[in-house]
N, CA, C and O atoms as a printed pandas DataFrame, in Angstrom:
     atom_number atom_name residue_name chain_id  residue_number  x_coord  y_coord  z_coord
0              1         N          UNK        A               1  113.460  111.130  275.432
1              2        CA          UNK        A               1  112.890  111.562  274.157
2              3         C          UNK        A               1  111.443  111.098  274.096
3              4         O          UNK        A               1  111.136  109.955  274.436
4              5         N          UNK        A               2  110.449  112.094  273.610
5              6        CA          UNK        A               2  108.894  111.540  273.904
6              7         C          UNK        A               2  108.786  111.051  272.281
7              8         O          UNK        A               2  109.529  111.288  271.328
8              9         N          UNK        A               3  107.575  110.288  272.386
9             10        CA          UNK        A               3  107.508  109.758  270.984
10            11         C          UNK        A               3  106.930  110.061  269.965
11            12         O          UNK        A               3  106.733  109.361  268.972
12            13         N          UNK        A               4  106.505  111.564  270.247
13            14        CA          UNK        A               4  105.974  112.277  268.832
14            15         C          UNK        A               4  107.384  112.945  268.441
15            16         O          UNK        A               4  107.106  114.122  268.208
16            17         N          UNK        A               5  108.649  112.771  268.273
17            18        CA          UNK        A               5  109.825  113.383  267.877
18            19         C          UNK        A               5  110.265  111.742  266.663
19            20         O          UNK        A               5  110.316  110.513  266.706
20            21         N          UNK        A               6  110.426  112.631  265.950
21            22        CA          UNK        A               6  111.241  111.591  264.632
22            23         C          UNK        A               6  112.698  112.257  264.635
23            24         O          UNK        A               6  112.966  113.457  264.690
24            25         N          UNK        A               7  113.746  110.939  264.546
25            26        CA          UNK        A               7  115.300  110.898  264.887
26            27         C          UNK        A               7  115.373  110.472  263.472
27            28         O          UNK        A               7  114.828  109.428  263.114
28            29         N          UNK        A               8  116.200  111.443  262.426
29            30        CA          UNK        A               8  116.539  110.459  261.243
30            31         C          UNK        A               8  118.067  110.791  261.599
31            32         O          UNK        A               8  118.604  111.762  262.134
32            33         N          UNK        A               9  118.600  109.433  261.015
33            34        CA          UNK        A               9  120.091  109.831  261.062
34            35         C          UNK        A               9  120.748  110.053  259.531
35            36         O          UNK        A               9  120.213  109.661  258.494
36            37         N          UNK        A              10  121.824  110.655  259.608
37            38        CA          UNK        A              10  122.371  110.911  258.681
38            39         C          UNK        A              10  122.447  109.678  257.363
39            40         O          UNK        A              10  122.213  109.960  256.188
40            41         N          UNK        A              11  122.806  108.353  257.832
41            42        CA          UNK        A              11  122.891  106.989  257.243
42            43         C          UNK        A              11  121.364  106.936  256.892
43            44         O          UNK        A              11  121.121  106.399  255.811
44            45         N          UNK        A              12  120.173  107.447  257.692
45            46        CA          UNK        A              12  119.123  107.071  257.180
46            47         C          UNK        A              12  118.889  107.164  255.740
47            48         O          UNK        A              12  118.778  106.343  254.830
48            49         N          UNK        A              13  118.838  108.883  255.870
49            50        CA          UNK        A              13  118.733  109.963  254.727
50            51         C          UNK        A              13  119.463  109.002  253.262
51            52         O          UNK        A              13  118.940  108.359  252.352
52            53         N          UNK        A              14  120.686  109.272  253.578
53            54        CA          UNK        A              14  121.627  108.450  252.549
54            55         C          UNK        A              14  121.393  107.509  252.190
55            56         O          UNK        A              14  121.565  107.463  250.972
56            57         N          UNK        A              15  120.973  106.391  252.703
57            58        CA          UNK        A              15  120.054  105.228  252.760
58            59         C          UNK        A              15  118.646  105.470  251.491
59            60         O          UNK        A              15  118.409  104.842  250.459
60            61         N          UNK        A              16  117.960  106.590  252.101
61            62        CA          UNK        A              16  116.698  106.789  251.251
62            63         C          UNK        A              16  117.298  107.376  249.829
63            64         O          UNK        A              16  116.785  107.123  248.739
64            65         N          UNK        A              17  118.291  108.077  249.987
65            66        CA          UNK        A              17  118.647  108.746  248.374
66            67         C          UNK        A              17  118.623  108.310  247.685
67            68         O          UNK        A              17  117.913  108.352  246.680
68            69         N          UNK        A              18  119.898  107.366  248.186
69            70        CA          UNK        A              18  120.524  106.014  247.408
70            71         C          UNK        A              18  119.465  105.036  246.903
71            72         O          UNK        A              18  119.520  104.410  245.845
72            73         N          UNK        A              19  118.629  105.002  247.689
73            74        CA          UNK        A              19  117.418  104.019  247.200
74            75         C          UNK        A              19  116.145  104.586  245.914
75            76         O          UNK        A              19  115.845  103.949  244.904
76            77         N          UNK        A              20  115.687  105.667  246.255
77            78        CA          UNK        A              20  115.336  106.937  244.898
78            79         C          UNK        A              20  116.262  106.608  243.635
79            80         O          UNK        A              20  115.807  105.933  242.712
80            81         N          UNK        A              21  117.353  107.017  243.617
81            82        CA          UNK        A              21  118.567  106.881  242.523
82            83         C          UNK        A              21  118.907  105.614  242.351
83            84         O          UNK        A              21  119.639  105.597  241.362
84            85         N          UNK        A              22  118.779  104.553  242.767
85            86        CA          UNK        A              22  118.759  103.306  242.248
86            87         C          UNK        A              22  117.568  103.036  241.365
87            88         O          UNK        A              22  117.520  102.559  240.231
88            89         N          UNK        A              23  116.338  103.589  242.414
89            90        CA          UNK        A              23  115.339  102.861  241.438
90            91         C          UNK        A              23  115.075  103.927  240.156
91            92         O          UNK        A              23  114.484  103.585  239.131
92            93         N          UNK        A              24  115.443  104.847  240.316
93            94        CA          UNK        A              24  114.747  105.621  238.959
94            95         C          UNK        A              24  116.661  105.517  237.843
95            96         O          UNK        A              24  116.932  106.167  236.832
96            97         N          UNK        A              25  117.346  104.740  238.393
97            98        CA          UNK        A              25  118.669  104.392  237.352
98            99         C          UNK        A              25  117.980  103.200  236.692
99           100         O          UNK        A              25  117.900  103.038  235.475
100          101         N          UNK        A              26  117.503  102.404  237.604
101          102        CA          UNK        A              26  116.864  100.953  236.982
102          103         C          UNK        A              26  115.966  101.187  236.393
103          104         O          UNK        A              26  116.094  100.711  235.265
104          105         N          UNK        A              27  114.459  102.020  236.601
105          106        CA          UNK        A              27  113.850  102.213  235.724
106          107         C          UNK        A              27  114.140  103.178  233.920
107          108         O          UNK        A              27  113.697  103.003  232.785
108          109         N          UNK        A              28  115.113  104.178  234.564
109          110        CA          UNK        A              28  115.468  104.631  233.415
110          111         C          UNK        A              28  116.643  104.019  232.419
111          112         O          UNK        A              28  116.805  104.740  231.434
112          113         N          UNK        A              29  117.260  103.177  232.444
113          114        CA          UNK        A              29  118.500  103.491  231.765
114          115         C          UNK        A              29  119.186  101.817  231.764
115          116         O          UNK        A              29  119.999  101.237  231.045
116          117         N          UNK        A              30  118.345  101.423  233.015
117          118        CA          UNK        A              30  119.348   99.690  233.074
118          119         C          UNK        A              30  119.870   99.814  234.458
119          120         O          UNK        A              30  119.713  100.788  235.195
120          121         N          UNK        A              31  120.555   98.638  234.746
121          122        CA          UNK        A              31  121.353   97.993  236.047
122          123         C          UNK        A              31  122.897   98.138  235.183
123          124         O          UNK        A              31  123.226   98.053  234.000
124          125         N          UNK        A              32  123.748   98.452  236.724
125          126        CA          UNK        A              32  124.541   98.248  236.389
126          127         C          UNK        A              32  125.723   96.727  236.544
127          128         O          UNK        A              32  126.849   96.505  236.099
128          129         N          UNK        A              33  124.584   95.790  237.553
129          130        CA          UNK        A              33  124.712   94.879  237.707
130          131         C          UNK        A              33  124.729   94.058  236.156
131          132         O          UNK        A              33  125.688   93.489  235.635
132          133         N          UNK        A              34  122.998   94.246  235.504
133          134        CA          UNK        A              34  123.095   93.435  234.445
134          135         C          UNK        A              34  123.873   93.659  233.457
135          136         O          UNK        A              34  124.145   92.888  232.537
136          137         N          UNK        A              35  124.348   95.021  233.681
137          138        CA          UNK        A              35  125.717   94.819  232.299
138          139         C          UNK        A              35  126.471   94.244  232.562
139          140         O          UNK        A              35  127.005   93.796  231.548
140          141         N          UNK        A              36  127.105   93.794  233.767
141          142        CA          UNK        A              36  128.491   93.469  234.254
142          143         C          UNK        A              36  127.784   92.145  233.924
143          144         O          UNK        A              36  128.275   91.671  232.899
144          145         N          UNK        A              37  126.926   91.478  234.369
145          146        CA          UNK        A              37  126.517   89.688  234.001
146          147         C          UNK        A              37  126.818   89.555  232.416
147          148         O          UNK        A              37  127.579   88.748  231.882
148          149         N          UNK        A              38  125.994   90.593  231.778
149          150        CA          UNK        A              38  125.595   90.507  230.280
150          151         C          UNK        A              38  126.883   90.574  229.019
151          152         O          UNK        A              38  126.846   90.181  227.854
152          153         N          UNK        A              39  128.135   91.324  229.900
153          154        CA          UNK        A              39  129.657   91.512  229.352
154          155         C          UNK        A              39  129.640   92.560  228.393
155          156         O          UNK        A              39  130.375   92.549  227.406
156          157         N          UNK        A              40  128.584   93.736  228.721
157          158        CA          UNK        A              40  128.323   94.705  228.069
158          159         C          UNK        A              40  128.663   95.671  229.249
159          160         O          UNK        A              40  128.690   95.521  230.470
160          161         N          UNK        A              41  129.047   97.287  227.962
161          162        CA          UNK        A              41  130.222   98.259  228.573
162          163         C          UNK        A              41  128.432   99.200  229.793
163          164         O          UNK        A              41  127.312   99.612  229.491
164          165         N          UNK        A              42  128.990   99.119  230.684
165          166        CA          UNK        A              42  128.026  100.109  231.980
166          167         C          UNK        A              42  127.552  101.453  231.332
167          168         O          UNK        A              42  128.383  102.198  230.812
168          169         N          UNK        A              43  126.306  101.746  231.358
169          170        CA          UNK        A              43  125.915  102.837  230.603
170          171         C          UNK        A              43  126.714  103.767  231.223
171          172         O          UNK        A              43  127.088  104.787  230.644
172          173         N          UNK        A              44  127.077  103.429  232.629
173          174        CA          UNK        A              44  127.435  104.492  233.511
174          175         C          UNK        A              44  128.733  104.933  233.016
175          176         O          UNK        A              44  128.765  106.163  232.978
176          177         N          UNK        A              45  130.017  104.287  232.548
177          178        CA          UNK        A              45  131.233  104.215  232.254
178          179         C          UNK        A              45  131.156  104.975  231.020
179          180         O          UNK        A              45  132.220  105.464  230.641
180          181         N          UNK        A              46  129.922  105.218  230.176
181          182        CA          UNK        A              46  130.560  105.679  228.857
182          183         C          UNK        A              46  130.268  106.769  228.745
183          184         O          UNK        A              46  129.315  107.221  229.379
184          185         N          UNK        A              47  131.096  107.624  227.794
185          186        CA          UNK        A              47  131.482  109.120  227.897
186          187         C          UNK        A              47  130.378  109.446  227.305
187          188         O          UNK        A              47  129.715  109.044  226.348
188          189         N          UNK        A              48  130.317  110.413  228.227
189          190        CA          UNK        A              48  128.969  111.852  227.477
190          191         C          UNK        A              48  128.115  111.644  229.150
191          192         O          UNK        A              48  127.136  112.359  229.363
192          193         N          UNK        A              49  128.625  110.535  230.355
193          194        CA          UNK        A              49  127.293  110.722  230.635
194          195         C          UNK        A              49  127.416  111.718  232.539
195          196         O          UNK        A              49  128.528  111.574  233.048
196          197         N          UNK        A              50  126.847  112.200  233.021
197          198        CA          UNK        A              50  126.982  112.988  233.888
198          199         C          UNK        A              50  126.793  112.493  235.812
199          200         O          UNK        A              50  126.856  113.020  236.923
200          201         N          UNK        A              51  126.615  111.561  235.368
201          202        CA          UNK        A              51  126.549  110.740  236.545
202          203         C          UNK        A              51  127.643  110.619  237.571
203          204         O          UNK        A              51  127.248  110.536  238.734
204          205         N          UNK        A              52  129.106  110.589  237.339
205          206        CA          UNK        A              52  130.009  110.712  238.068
206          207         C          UNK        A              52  130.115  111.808  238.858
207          208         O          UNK        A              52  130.378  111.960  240.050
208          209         N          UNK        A              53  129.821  112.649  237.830
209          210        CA          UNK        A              53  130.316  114.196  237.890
210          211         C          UNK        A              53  129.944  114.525  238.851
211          212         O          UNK        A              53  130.648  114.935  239.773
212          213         N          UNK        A              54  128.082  114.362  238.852
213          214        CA          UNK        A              54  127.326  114.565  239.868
214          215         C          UNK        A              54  127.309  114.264  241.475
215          216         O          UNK        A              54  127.077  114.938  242.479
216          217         N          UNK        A              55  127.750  112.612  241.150
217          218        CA          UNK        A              55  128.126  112.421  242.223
218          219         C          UNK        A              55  129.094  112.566  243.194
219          220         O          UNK        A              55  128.862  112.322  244.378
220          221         N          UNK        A              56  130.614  113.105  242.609
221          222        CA          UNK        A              56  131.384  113.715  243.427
222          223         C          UNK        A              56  131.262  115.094  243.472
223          224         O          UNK        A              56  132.175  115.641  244.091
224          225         N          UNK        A              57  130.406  115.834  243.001
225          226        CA          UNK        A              57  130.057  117.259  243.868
226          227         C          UNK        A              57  129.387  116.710  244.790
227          228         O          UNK        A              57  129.696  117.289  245.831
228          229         N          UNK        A              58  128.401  115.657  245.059
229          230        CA          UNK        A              58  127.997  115.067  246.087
230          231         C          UNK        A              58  128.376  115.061  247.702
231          232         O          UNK        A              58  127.998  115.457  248.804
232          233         N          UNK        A              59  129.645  114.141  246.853
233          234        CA          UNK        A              59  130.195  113.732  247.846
234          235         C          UNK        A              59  131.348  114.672  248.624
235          236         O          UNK        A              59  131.680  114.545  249.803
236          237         N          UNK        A              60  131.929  115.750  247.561
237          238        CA          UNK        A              60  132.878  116.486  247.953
238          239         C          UNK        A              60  131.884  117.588  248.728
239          240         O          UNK        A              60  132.423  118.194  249.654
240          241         N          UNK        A              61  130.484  117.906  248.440
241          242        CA          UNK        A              61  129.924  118.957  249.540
242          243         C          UNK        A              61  129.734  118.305  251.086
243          244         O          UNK        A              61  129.864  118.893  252.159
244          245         N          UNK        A              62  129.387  116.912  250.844
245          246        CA          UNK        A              62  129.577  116.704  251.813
246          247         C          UNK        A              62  130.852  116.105  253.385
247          248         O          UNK        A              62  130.886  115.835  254.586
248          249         N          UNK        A              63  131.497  116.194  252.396
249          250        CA          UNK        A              63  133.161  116.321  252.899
250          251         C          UNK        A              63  133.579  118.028  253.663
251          252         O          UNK        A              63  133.939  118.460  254.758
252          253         N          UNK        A              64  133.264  118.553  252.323
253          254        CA          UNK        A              64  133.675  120.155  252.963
254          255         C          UNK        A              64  132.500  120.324  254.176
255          256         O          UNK        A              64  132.709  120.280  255.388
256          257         N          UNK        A              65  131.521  120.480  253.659
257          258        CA          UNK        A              65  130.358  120.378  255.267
258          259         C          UNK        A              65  130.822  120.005  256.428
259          260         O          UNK        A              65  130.846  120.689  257.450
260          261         N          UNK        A              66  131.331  118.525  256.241
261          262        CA          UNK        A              66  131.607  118.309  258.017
262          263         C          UNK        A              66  133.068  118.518  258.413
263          264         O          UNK        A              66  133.515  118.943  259.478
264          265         N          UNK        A              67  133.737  118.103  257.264
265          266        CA          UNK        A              67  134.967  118.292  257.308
266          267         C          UNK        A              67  135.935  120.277  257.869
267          268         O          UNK        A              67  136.631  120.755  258.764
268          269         N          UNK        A              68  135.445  120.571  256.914
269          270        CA          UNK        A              68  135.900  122.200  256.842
270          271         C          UNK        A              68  134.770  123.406  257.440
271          272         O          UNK        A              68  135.087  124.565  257.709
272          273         N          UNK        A              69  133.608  122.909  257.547
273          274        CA          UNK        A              69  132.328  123.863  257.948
274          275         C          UNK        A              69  132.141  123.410  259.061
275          276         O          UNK        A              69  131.747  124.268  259.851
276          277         N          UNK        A              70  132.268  122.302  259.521
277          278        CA          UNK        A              70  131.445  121.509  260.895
278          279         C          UNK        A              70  130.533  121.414  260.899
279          280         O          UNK        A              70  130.167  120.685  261.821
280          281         N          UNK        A              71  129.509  121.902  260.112
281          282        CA          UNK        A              71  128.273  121.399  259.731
282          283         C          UNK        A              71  127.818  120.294  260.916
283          284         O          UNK        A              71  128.507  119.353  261.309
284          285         N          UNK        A              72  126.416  120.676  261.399
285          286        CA          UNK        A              72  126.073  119.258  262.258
286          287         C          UNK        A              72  126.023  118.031  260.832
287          288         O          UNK        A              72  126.432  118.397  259.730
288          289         N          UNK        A              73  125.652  117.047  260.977
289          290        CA          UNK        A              73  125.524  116.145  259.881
290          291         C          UNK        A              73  124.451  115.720  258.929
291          292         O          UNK        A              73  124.517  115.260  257.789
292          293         N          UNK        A              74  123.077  116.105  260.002
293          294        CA          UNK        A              74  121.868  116.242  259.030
294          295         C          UNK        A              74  121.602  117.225  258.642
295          296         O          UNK        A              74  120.432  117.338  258.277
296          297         N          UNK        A              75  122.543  118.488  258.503
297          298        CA          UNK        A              75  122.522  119.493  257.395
298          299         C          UNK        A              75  123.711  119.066  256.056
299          300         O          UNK        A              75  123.782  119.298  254.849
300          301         N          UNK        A              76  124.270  118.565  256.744
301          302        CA          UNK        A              76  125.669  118.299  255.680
302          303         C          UNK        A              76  124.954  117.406  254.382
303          304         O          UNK        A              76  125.105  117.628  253.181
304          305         N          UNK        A              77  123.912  116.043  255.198
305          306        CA          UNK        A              77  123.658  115.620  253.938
306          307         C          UNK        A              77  122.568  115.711  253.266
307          308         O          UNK        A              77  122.075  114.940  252.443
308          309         N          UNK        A              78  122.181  116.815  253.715
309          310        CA          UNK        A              78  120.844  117.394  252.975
310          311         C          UNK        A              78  121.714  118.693  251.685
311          312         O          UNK        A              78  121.303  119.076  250.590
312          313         N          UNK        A              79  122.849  119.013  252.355
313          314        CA          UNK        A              79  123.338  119.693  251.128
314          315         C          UNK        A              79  124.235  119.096  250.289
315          316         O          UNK        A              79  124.601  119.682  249.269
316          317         N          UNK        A              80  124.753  117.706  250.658
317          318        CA          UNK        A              80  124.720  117.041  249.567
318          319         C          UNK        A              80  124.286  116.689  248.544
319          320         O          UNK        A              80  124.693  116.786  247.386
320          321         N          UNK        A              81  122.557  115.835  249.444
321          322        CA          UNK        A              81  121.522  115.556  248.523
322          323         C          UNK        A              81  120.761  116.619  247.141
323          324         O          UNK        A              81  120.204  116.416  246.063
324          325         N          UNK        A              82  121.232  118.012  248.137
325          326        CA          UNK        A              82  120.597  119.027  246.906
326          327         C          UNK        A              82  121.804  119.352  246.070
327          328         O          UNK        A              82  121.572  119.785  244.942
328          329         N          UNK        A              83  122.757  119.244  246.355
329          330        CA          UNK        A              83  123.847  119.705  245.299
330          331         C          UNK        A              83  123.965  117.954  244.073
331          332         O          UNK        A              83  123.992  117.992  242.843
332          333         N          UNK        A              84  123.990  117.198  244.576
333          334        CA          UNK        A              84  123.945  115.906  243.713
334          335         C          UNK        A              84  122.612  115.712  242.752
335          336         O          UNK        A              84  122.677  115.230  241.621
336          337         N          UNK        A              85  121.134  116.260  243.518
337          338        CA          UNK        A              85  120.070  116.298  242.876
338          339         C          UNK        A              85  120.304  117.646  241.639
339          340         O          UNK        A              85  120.312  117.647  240.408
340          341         N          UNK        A              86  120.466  118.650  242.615
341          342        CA          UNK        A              86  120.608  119.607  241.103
342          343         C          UNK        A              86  121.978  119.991  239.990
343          344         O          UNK        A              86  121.875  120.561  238.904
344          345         N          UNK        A              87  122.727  119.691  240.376
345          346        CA          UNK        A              87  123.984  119.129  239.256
346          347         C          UNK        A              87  122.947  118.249  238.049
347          348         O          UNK        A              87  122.486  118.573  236.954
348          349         N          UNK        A              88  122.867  116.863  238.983
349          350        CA          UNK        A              88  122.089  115.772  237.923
350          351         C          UNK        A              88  120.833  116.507  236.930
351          352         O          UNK        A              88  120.772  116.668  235.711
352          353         N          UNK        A              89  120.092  116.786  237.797
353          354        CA          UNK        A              89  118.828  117.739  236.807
354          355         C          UNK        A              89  119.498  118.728  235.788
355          356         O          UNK        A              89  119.440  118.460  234.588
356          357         N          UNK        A              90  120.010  119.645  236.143
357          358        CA          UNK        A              90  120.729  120.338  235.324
358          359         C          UNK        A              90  121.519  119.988  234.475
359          360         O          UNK        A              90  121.620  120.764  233.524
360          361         N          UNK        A              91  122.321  118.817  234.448
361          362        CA          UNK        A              91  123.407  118.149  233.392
362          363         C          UNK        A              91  121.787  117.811  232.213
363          364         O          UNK        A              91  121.810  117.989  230.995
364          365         N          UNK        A              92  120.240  117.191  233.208
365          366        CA          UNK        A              92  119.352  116.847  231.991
366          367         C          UNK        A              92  118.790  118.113  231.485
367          368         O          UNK        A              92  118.536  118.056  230.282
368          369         N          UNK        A              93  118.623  118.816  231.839
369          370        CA          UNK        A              93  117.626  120.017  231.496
370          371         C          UNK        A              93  118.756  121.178  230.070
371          372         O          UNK        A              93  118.312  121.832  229.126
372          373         N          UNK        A              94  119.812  121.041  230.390
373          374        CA          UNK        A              94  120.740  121.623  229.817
374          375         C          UNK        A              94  121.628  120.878  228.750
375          376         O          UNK        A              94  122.148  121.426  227.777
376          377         N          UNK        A              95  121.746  119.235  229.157
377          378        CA          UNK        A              95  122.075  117.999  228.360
378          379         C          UNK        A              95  123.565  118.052  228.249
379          380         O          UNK        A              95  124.344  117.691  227.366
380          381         N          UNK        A              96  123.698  118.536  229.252
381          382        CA          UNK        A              96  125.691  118.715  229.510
382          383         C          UNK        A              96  126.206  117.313  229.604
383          384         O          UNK        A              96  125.628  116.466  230.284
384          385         N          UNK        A              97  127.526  117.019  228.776
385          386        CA          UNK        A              97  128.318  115.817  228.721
386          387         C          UNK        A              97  129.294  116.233  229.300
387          388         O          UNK        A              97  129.730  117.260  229.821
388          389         N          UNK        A              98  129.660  114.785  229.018
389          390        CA          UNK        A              98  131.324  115.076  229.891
390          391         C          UNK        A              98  131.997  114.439  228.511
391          392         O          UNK        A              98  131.396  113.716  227.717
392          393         N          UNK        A              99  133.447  114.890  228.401
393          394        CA          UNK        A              99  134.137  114.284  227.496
394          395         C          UNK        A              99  134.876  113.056  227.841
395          396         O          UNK        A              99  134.762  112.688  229.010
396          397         N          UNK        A             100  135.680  112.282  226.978
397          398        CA          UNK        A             100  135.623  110.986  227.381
398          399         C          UNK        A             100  137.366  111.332  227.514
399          400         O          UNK        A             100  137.788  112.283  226.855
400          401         N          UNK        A             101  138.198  110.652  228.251
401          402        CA          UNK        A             101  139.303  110.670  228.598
402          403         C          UNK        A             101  140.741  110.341  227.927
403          404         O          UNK        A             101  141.887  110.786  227.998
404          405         N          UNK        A             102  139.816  108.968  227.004
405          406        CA          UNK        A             102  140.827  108.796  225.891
406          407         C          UNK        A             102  140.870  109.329  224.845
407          408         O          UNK        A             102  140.046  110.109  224.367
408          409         N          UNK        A             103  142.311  108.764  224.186
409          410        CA          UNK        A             103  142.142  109.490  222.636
410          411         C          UNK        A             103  141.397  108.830  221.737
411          412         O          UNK        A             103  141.308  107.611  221.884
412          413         N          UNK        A             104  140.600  109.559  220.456
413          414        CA          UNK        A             104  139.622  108.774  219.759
414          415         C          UNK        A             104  140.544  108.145  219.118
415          416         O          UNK        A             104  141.668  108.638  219.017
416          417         N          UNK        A             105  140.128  106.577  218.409
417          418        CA          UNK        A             105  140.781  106.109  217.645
418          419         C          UNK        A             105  140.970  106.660  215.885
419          420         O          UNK        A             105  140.184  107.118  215.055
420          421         N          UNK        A             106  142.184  106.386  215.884
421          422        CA          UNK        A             106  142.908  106.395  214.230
422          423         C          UNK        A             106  142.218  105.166  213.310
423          424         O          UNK        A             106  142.041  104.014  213.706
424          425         N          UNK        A             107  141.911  105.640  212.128
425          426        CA          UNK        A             107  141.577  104.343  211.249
426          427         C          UNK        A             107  142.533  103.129  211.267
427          428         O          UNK        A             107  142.123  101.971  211.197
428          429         N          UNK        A             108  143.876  103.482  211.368
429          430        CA          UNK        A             108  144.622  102.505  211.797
430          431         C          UNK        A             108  144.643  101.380  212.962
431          432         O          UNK        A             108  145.226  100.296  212.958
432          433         N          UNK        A             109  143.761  102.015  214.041
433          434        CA          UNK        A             109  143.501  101.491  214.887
434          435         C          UNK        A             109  142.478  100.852  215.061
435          436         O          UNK        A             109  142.381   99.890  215.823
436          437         N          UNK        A             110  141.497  101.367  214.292
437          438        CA          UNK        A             110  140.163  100.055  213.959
438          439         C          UNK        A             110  140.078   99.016  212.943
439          440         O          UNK        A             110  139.366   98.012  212.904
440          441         N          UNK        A             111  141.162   99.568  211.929
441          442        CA          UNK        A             111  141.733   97.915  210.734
442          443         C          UNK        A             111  142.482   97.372  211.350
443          444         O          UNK        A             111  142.977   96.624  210.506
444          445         N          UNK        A             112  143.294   97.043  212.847
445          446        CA          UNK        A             112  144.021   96.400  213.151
446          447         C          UNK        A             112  145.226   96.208  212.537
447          448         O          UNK        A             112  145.833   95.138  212.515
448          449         N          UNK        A             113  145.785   97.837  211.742
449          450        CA          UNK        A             113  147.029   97.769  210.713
450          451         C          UNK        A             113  148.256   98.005  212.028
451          452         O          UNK        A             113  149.301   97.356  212.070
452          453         N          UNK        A             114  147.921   98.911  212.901
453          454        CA          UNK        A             114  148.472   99.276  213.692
454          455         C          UNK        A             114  150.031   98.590  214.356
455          456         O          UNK        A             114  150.586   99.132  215.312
């Protein structure tokens, strides 16, 4: 291999995403570290927000890619990266929630009559 050729590997890429989306989670919104120190609920955990969502279309394109397509692998996670990037943009641009899983509480259940 001569040395004007750049080798990224798949772990690289993923590596750099992950590092983008950390820092613009920390700059926007908080750590999810310091909630867990602070004994406050993870912005990430609470309903309405699109972050999960996003990330397992993520992860499930890139499953079907190598898994079911054969995809070489530095295409697989480049169509990850764009299906996780534009889900996320789009959940902001459009302001799509997710609903929350439990049932809302009964007044009974917040006087502790229950």
């Amino acid at each position: 291999m001569s040395t004007d050729q750049l080798v990224v590997t798949p772990l690289a890429l993923l590596l750099l995403e992950q590092s983008f989306q950390g820092a613009q989670q920390f700059l926007r919104r908080g750590s999810l570290i310091r909630d867990v120190l602070t004994n406050t609920e993870p912005f990430l955990f609470k309903p309405g927000q699109f972050y999960v969502v996003a990330a397992l279309a993520g992860c499930a394109s890139y499953v079907a890619a190598t898994e079911w397509l054969h995809l070489p692998l530095s295409i697989a996670v480049w169509i990850a990266i764009g299906i996780t990037f534009t889900a996320r943009t789009l959940s902001i641009v459009f302001n799509w929630k997710t609903a929350s899983i439990l049932p809302k509480p009964t007044p009974e259940d917040v006087d502790g009559n229950a």
